[in-house]
C-alpha positions in Angstrom: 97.9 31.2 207.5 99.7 30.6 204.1 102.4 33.0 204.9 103.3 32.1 208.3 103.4 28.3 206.7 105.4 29.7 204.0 107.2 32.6 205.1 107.3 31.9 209.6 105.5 35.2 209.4 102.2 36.4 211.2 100.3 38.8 209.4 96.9 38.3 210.9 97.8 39.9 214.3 96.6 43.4 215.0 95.2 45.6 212.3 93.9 44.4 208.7 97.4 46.5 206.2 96.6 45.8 202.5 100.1 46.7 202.4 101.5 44.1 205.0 99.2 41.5 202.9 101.0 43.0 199.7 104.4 42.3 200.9 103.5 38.9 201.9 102.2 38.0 198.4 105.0 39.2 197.0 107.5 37.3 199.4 105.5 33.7 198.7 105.7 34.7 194.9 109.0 35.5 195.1 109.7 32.1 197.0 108.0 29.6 194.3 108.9 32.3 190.9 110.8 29.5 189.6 108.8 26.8 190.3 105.4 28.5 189.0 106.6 30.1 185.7 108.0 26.2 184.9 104.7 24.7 185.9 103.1 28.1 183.5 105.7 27.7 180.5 104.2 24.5 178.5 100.7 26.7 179.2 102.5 29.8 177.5 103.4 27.6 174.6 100.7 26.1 173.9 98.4 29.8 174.3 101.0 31.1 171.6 101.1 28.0 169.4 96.9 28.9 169.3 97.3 32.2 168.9 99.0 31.7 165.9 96.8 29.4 164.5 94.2 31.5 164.7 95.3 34.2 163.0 96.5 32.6 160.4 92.8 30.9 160.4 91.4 34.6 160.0 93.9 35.8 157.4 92.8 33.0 155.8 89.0 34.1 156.0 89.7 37.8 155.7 91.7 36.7 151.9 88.7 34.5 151.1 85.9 36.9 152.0 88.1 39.4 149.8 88.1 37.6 147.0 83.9 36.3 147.5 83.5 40.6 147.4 85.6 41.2 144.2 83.6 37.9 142.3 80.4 39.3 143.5 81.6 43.2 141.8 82.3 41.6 138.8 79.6 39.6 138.5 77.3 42.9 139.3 79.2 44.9 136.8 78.8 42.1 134.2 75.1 42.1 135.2 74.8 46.0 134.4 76.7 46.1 131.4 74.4 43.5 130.3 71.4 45.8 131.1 72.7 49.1 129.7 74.7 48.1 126.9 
């Protein structure tokens, strides 16, 4: 229905062809490309700009949890030293 809306084409006569329905999806893409990667773009943006928050939220975590591991060896080594000195 959509592509002989979209396109003036029938499709749905004869035989079901994955291929004809291929084709036909690609034509309607191709007719609104421009209009759907606008409409997709601010989506894009904002994806990315969250994206790069969170990383830079886990690089964050991953330095902190570093430095928690290297506090708790020197306070273990501290604590044995303590024991066998």
């Amino acid at each position: 229905v959509l592509a002989k809306e979209r396109l003036g084409i029938d499709i749905q006569n004869g035989e079901h062809s994955s291929v004809v329905d291929a084709k036909a999806t690609m034509l309607l893409y191709r007719k609104v490309k421009d209009q759907w990667e606008k409409e997709l773009a601010p989506r894009r943006y904002r994806a990315e700009k969250m994206k790069e928050k969170n990383k830079a939220r886990f690089d964050q975590l991953r330095r902190e949890v570093a430095e928690q591991k290297e506090q708790l060896r020197v306070q273990q080594e501290k604590h044995l030293r303590g024991i066998y000195d």
